[in-house]
C-alpha positions, 0 to 999 in steps of 0.5 A: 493486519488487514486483508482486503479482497480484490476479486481477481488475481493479481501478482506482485510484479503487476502490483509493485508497478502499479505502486511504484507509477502512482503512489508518490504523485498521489501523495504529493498531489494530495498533501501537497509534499515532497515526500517520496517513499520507497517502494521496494519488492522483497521476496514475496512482499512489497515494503513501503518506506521513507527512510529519512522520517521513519525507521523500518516500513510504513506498510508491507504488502502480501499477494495470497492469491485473490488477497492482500495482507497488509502489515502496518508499522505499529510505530506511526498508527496514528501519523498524518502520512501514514494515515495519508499512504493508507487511504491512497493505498485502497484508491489504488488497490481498486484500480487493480480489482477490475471494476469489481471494488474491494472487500475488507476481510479483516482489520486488526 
């Protein structure tokens, strides 16, 4: 698991938005792939997914408060797209902090 701070509060509606308008042109602006991953909002938390490359999520997301958790499927570790999602996921939780950046709390 990781946590990051983001140093205002944010809800999961704003961020399931946010996800939703940028991760895949992102994606395929930076891997140069068709691609396209579900971003599904269920209950408290955010799921990422590609169901026809993977089984399960590649990441589940947790607003607590000021907080992210994420949750990494311990199944693609060490995929290229994971890897990809990951790094993408982080330019886009700035976006969110208010120009105050992001802290990692924790990594696991």
């Amino acid at each position: 698991m990781k946590i990051i701070t983001l140093h205002t509060r944010v809800n999961i509606d704003k961020l399931h938005n946010h996800l939703k308008q940028n991760l895949n042109s992102a994606f395929k602006e930076q891997k140069k792939s068709e691609i396209n991953f579900t971003i599904k909002k269920s209950g408290d938390a955010i799921e990422i997914s590609e169901p026809v490359l993977y089984e399960g999520f590649l990441f589940r997301i947790e607003v607590k408060g000021m907080e992210l958790w994420i949750t990494r499927s311990q199944h693609y570790v060490d995929d290229v797209n994971s890897l990809t999602v990951e790094s993408i996921l982080n330019d886009l939780f700035n976006d969110l902090s208010d120009k105050q950046g992001t802290d990692l709390i924790l990594e696991g």
